[in-house]
C-alpha positions, 0 to 999 in steps of 0.5 A, a space after each residue: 011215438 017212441 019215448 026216449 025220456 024227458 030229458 031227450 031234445 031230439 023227442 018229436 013232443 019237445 017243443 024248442 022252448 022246452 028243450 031250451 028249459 031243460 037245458 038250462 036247468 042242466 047247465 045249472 045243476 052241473 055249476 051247482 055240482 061244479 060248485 059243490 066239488 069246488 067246495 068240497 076241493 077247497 074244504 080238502 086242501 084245507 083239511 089237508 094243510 091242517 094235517 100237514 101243520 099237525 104232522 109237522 108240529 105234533 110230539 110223538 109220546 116218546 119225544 114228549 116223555 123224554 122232554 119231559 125227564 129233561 124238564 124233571 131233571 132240569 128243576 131238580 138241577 136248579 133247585 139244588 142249585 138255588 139251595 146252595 146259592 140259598 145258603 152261600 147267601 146266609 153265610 154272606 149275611 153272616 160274614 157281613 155282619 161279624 166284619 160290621 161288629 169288628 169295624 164297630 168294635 174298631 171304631 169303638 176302640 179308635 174313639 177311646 184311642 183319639 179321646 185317650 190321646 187327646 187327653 194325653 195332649 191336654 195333659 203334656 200341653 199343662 205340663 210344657 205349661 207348668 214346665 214355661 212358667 217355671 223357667 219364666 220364673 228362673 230367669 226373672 230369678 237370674 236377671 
């Protein structure tokens, strides 16, 4: 009897039947590595479009530094210019509120005008008044 291994068919102490199992049992552990490498292809090309998104996507430091001085340079331009918008604004408020005094003052002013004049009015209609009754009187004299 020569032993050549378990796992040889062509032994004379293997009957069909084992030969069968053993291989069977082969076929299975090779699917289980097909499947395993199979696992292992997919979890790569995983893994390798994960490095690809990253690669495409990522900032390197320098391009984040000088993003980041754009951003620094960019608030200090905006709140300067707020400032300025800030204080147009109060000097808005005031010229607002120095044109109110005056068309205060200006209505104040054209209210006693309207009541001066009103009573220039009532005074000149008592005078042409007078002035009717008087001639009245003269003709009633002449006639």
């Amino acid at each position: 009897m020569s032993g050549t291994g378990a796992g040889n068919c062509s032994s004379r102490l293997l009957t069909l039947e084992k030969c069968a199992n053993i291989y069977i049992v082969k076929i299975t552990i090779n699917n289980m590595e097909d499947e395993r490498l199979q696992k292992i292809e997919q979890k790569l090309a995983d893994l390798t479009e994960i490095v690809l998104f990253i690669k495409d996507n990522m900032v390197m430091k320098s391009e984040f530094n000088e993003f980041k001085q754009e951003m620094h340079e960019f608030k200090f331009e905006t709140e300067k210019e707020l400032h300025e918008l800030s204080w147009a604004v109060k000097n808005l408020s005031s010229e607002v509120a120095d044109i109110k005094r005056e068309l205060e003052n200006i209505s104040i002013r054209s209210k006693e005008d309207a009541d001066a004049e009103a009573m220039e009015i009532v005074s000149l209609r008592r005078r042409v008044e007078f002035l009717e009754d008087q001639l009245r009187q003269i003709k009633l004299k002449i006639y």
